[in-house]
DRENBA-494955 format. One record per residue: residue in one letter; x, y negated, z of N, C-alpha, C, CB in turn. Coordinates in steps of 0.05 Angstrom, whole numbers, padded with zeros to 5 digits, always signed. Atoms other than C-alpha are relative to their C-alpha. Glycine has a CB too. Layout:
<recs>
AXYZXYZXYZXYZ ...
</recs>
This chain:
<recs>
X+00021-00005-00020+00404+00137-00451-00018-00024+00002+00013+00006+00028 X+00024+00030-00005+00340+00096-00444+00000-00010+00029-00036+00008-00006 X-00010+00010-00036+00336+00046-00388-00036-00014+00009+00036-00038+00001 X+00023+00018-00008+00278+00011-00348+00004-00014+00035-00031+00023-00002 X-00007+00019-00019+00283-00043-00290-00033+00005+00021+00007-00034-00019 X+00019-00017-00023+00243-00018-00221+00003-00031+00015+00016+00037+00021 X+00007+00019-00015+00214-00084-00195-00016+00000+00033-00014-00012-00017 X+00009+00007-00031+00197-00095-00111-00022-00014+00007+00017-00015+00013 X+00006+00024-00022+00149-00131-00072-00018+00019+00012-00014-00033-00011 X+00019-00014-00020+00106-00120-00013-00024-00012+00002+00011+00002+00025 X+00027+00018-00008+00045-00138+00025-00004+00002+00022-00026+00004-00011 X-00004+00005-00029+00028-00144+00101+00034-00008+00007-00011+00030+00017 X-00023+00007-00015+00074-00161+00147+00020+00025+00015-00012-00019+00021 X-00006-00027-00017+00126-00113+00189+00002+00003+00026+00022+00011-00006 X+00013-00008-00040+00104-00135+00261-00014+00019+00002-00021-00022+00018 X+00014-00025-00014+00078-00079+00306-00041-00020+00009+00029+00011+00042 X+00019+00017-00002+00004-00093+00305-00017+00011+00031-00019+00000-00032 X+00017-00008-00024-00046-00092+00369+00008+00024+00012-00028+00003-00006 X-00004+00012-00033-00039-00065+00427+00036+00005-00004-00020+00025+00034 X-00038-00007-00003+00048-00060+00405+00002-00015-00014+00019+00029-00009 X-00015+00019+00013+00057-00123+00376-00020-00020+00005+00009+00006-00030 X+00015+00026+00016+00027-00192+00348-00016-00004-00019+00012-00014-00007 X+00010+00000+00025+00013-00175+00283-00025-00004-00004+00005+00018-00011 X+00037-00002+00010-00059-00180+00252-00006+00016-00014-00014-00022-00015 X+00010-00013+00023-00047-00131+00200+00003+00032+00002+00014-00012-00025 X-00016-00028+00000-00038-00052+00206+00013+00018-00020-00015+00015+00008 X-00012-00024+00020-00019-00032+00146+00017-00021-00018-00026+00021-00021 X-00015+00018+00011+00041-00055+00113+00008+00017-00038+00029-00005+00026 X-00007-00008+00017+00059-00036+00041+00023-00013-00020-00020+00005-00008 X-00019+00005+00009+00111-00040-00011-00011+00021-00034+00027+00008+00023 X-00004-00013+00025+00109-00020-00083+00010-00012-00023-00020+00009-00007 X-00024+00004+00032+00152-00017-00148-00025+00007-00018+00036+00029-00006 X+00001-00015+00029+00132-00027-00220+00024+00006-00012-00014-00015-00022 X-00021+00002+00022+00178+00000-00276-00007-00011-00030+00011+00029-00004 X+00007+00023+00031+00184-00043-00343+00014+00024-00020+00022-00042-00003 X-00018-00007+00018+00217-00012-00405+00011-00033-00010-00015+00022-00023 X-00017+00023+00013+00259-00073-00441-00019-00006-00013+00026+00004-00016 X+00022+00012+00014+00206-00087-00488-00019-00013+00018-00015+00019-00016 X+00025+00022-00023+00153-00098-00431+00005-00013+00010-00014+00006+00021 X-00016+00030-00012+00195-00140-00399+00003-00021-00011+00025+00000+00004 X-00001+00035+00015+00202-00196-00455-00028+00009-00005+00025-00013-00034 X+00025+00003+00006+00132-00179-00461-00019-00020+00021-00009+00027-00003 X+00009+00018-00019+00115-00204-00392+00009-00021+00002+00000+00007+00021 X-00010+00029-00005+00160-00257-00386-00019-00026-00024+00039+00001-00008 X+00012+00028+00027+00127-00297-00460-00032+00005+00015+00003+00009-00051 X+00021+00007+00001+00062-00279-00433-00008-00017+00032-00014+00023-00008 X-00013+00010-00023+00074-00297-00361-00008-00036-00001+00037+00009-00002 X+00000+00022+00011+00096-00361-00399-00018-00020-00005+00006+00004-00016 X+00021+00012-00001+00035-00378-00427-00018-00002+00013-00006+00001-00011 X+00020+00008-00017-00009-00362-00372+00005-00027+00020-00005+00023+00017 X-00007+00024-00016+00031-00415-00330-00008-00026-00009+00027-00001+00005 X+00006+00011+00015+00018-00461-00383-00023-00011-00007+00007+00009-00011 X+00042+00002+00005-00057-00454-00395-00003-00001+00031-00025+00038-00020 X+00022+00007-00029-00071-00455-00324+00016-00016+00028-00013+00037+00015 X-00012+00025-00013-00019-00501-00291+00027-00008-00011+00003+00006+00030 X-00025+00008+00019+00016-00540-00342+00017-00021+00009-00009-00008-00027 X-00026+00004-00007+00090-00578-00337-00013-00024+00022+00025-00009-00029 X+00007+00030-00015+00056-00644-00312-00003+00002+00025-00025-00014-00007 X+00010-00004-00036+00030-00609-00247+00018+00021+00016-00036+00015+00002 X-00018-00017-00022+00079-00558-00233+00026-00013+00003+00006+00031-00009 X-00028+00018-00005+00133-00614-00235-00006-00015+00021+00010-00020-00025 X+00004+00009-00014+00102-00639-00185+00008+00012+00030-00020-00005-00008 X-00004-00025-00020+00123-00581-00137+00017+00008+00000-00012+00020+00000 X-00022-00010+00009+00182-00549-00123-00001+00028-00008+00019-00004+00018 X+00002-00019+00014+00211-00502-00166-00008+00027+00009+00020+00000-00009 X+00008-00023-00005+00200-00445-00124-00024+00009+00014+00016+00008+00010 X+00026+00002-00001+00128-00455-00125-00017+00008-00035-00003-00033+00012 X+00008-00005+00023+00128-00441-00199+00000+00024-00012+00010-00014-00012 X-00006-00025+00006+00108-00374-00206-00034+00007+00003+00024+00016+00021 X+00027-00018-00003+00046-00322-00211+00001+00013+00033+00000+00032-00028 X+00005-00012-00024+00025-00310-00138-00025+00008+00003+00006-00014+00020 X+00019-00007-00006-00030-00275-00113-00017-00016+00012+00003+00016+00009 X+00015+00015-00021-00043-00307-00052-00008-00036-00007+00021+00004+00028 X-00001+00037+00005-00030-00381-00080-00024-00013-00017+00030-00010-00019 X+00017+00007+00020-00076-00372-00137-00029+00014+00013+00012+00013-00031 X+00037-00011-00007-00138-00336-00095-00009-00026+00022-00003+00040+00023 X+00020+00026-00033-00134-00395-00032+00005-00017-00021+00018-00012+00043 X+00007+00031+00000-00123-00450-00085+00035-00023+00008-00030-00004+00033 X-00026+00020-00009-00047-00475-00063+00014-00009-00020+00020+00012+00018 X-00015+00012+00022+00000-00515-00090+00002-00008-00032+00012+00010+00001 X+00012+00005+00020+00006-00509-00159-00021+00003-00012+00009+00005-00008 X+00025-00013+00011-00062-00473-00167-00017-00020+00016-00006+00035+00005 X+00028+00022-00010-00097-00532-00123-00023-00014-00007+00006-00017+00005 X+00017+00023+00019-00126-00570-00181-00022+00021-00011+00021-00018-00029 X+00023-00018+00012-00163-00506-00203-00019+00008+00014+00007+00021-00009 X+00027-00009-00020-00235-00490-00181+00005+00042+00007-00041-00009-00026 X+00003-00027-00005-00246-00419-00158-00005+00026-00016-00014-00002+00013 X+00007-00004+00041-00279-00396-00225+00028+00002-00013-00019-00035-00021 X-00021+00005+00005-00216-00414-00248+00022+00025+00007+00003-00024+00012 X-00013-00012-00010-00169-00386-00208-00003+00035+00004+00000-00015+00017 X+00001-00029+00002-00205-00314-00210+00003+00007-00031-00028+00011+00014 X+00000-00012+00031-00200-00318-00285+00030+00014-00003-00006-00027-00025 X-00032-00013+00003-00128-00320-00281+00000+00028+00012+00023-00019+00018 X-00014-00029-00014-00116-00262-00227-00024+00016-00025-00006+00009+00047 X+00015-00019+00030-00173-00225-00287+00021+00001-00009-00024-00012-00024 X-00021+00000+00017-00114-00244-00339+00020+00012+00007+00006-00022-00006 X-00026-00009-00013-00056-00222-00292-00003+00033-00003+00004-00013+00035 X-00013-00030+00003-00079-00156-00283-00011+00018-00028-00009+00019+00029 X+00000-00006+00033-00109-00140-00353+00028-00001-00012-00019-00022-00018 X-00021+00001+00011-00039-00159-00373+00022+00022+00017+00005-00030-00001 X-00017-00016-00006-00008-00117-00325-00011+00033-00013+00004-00004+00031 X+00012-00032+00011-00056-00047-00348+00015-00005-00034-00048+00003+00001 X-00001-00013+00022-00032-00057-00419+00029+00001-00008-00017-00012-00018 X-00031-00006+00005+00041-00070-00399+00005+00039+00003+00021-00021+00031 X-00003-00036+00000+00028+00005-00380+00019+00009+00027+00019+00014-00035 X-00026-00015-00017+00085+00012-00324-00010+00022+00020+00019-00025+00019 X-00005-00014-00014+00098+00063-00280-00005-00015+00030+00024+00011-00009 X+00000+00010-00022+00077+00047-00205+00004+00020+00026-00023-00013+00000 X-00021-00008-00009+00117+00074-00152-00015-00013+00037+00033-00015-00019 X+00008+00025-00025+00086+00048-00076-00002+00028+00030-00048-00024-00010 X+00008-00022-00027+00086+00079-00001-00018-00018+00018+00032+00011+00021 X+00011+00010-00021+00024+00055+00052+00009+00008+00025-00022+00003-00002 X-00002-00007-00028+00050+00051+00126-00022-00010+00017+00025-00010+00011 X+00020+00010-00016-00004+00049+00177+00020+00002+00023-00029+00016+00001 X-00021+00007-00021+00041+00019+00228-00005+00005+00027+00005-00026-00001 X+00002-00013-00027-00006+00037+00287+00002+00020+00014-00012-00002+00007 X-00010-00032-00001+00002+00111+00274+00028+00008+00005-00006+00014-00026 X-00028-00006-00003+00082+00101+00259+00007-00003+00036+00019-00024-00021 X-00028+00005-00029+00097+00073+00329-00016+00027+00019-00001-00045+00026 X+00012-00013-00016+00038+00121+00363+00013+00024+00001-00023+00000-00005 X-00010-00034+00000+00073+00184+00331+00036+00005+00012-00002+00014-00041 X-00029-00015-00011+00151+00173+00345+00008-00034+00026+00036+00008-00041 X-00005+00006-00033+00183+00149+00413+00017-00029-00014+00023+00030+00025 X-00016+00033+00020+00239+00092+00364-00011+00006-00022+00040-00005-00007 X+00003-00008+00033+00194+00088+00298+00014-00021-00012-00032+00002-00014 X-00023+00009+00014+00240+00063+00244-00029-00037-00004+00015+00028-00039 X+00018+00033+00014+00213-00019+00218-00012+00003-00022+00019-00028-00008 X+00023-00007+00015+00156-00007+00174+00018-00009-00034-00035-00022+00013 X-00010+00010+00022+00199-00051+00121+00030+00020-00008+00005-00033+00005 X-00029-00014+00000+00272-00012+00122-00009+00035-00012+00016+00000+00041 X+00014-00042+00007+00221+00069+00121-00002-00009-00024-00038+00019+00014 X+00008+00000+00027+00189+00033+00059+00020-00001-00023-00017-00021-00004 X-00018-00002+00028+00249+00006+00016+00012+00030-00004+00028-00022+00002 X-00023-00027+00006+00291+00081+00033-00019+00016-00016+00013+00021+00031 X+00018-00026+00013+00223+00121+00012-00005-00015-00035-00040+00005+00022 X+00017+00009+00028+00201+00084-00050+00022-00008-00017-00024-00027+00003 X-00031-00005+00004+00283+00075-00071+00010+00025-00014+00013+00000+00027 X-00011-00024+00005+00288+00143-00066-00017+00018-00030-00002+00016+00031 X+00020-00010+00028+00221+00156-00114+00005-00012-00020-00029-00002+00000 X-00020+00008+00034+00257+00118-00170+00013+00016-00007+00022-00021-00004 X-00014-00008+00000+00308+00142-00162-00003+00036-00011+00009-00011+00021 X+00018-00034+00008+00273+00221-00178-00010-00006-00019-00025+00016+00017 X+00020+00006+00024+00232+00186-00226+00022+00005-00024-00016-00035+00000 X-00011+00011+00017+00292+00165-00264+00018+00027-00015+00015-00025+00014 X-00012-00039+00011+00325+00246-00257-00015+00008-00021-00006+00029+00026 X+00026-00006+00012+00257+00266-00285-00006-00005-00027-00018-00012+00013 X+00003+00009+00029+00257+00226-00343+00026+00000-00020-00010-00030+00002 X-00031+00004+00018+00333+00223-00365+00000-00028-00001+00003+00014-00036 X-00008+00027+00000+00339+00148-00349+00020-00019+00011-00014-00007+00004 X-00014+00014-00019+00382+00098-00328-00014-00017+00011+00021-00011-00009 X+00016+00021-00016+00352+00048-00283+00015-00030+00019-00015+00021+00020 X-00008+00016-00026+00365-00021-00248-00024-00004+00021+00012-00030-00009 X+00020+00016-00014+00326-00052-00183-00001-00019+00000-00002-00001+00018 X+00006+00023-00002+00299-00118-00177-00013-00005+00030-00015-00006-00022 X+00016+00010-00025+00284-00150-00105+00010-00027+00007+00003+00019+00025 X+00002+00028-00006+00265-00215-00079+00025-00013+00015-00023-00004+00016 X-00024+00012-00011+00326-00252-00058-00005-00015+00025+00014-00017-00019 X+00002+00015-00031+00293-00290-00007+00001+00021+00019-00029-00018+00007 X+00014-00017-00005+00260-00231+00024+00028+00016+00008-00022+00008-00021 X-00024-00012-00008+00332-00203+00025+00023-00014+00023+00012+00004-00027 X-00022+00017-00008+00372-00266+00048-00006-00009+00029+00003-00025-00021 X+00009+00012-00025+00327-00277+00111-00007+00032+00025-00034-00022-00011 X+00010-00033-00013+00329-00196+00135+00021+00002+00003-00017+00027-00015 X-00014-00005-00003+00381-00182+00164+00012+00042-00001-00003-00019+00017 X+00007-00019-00001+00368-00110+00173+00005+00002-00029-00022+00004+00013 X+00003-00010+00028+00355-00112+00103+00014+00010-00019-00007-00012-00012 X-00020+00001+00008+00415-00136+00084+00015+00020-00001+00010-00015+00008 X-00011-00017-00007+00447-00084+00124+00003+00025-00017-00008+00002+00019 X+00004-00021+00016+00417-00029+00088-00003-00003-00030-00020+00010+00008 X-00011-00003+00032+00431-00047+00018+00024-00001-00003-00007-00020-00019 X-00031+00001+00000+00503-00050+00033+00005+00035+00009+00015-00028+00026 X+00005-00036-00004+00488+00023+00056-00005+00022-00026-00030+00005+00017 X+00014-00002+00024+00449+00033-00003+00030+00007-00026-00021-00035-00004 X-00026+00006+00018+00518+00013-00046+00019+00019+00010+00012-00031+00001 X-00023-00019-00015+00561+00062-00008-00006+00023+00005+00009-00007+00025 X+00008-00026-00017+00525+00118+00008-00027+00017-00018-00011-00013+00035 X+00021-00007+00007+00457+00125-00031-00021-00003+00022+00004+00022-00011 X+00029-00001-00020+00378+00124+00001-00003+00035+00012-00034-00009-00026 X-00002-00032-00020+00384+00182+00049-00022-00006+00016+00030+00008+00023 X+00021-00003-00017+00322+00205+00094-00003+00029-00004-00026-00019-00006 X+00006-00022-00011+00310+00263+00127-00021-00007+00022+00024+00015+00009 X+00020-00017-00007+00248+00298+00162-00005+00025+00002-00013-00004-00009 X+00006-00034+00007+00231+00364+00183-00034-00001-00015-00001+00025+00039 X+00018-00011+00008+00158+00356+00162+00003-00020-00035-00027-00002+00023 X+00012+00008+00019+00161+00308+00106+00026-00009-00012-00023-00017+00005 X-00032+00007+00014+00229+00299+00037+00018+00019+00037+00010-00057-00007 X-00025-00018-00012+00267+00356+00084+00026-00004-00011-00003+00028-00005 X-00032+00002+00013+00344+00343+00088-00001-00005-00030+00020+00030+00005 X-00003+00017+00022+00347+00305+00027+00010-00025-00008-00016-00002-00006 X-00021+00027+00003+00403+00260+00009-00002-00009-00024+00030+00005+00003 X+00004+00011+00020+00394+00213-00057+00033-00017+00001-00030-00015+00001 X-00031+00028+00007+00461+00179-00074-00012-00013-00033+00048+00024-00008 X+00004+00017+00008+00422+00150-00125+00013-00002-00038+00010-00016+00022 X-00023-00010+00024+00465+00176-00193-00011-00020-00015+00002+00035-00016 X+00006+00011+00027+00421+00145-00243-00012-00032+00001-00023+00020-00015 X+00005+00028+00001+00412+00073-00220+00022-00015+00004-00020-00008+00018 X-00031+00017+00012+00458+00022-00246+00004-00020+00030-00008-00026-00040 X-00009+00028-00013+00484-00029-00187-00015+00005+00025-00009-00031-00016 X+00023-00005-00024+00440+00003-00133-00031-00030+00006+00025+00001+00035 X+00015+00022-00009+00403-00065-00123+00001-00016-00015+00005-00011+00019 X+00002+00024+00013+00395-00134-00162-00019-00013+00025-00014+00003-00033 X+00022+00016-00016+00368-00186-00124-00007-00034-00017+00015-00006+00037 X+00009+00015+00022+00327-00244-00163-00024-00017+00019-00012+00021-00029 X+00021+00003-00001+00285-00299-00138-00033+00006-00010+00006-00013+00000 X+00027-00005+00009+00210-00279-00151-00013-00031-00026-00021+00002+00036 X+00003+00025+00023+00200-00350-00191+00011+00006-00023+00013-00027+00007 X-00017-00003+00019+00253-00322-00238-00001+00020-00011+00020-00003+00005 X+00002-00026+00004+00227-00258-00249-00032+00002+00002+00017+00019+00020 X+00032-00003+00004+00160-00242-00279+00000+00039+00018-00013-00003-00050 X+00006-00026-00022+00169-00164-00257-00006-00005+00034+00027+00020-00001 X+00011+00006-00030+00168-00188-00181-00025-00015-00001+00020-00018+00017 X+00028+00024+00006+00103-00240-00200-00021+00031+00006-00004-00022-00046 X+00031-00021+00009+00069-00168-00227-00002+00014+00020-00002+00022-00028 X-00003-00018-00022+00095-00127-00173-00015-00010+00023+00029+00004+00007 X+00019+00018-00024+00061-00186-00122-00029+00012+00002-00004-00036-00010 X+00017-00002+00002-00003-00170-00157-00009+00026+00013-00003-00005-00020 X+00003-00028+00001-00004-00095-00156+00004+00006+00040+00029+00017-00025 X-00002-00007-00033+00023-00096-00081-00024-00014+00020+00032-00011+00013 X+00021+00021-00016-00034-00151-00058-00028+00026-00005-00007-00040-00022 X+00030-00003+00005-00090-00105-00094-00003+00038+00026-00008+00004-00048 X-00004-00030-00014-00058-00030-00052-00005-00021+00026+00037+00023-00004 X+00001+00011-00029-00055-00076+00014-00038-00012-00001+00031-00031+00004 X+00029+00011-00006-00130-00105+00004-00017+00034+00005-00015-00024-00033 X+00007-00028+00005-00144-00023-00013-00001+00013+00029+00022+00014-00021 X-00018-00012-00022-00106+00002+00055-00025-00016+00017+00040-00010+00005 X+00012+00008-00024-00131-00056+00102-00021-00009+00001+00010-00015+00011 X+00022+00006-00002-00189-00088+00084-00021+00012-00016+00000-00021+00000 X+00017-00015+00014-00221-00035+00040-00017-00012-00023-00015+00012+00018 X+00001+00007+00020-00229-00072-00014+00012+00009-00029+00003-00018+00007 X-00013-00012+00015-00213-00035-00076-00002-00005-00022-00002+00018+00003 X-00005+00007+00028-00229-00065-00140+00023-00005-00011-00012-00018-00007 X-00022-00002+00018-00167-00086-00157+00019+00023-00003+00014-00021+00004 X-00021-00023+00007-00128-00019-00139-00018+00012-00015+00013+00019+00025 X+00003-00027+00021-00179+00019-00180+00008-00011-00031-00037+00012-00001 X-00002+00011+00035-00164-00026-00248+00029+00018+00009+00001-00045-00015 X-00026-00015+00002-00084+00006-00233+00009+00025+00013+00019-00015+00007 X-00017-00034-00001-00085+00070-00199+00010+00018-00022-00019+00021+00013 X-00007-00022+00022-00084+00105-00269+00035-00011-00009-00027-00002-00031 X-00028-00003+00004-00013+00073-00269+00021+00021+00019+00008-00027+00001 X-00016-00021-00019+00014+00123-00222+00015+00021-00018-00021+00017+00021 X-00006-00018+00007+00054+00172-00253-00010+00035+00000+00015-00006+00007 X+00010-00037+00002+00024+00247-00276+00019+00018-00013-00030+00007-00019 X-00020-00026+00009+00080+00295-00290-00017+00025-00013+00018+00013+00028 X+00013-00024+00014+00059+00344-00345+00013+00024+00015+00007+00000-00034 X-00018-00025-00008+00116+00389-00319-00005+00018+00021+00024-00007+00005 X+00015-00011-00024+00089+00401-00249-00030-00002-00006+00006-00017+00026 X+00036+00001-00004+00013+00386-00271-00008-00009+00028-00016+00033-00004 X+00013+00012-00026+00005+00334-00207+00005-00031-00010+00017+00010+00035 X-00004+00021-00010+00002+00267-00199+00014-00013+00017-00012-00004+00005 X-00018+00012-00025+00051+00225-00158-00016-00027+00010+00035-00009-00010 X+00019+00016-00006+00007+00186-00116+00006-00028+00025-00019+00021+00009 X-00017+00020-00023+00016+00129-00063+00004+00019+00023-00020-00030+00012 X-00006-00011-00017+00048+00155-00011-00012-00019+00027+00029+00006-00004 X+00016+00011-00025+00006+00150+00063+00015+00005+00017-00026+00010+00008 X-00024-00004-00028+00058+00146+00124-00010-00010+00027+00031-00020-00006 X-00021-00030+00001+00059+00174+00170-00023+00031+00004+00028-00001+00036 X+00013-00018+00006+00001+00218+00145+00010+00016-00013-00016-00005-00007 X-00023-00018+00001+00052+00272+00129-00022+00027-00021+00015+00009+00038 X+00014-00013+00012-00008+00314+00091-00006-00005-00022-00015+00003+00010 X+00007+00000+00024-00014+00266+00037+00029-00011-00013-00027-00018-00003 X-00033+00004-00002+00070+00265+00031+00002+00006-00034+00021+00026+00026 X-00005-00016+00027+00069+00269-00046+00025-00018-00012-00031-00001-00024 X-00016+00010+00016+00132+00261-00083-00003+00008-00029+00022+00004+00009 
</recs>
């Protein structure tokens, strides 16, 4: 059986924003790429050399290690290791990052929560972060039926080690499968998850080029969502998955706009 590794990351935050929270941001997102094994040592050597050409050993030794990675945000304000580069610069790279991600080809997998709708519509709405991992978990996990695959996950270890909640529910995850039910939207529908190896992996993001690409892809749906900025999601929407079998598209999922509920 063929296999492929379903990489994590998000974008906003999962505070309740205005007038039910602190937050600044309303829309929080989360989305998976999938690699096949080849694309994977493909990203990592090229990965490699972008770090290389655009912040080589001298300057990222200067920083700690878990500063040594492809970030979105680090490389558009200019931080840390990307400090020494002008702006020019620094947009060439994110150019390079996602040209390199359109020809890795993967599969992209993502749900948008508009967090001011979740709390407006239910009386306890679930934490914008806990709805996203079970929904976008569970669309691997179908993906992986769909195709005849085996599959692992990849998620940020920090991101895991500082959530307690999080924690919680990957130890759920391991025992039980990604369960969610709705009467309007995945009706009674239990996932135990059959075709993914270990339910979870968890991997610092420095150590893992799939979480680096996954950063990108989730920075360009969250600029799309909140600040309507869309160039970068239109270079990768065509990574979405189109099922010949059904003749649809599997699209980002909009929560808790329950009309555009596509699995």
């Amino acid at each position: 059986m063929d296999s492929c590794t379903f990489y994590l990351d998000a974008s906003g935050d999962q505070g309740w924003h205005s007038p039910y929270g602190n937050s600044k941001t309303q829309w929080y997102v989360l989305l998976g790429i999938t690699l096949t094994p080849d694309a994977d040592l493909r990203a990592k050597e090229e990965i490699s050399k972008l770090m290389d050409q655009y912040s080589p050993i001298k300057i990222r030794s200067q920083f700690e290690a878990k500063y040594h990675e492809l970030h979105y945000n680090a490389i558009y304000c200019g931080q840390n290791i990307y400090s020494h580069l002008d702006f020019d610069k620094r947009v060439e790279l994110i150019d390079k990052v996602f040209k390199l991600i359109c020809e890795l080809n993967p599969i992209i997998m993502s749900i948008s929560i508009n967090k001011n709708q979740l709390y407006k519509l239910y009386t306890t709405p679930d934490n914008p972060k806990l709805l996203s991992i079970r929904s976008v978990i569970s669309k691997f996990s179908m993906y992986l039926k769909r195709k005849k695959l085996a599959g692992s996950i990849v998620y940020d270890s920090e991101e895991y080690h500082k959530d307690i909640q999080l924690r919680a529910l990957m130890h759920r995850f391991r025992s039980s499968g990604a369960e969610r039910r709705g009467m309007e939207h995945q009706p009674f529908f239990t996932d135990k998850l059959e075709n993914v190896l270990n339910t979870i992996n968890l991997c610092p993001s420095e150590m893992s080029s799939g979480i680096q690409l996954a950063d990108f892809c989730a920075k360009a749906l969250w600029l799309h969502r909140e600040k309507n900025i869309s160039a970068r999601f239109n270079q990768i929407e065509q990574l979405y998955e189109y099922d010949s079998a059904s003749g649809r598209k599997f699209i980002d999922t909009i929560f808790p706009n329950t009309s555009k509920w596509i699995l």
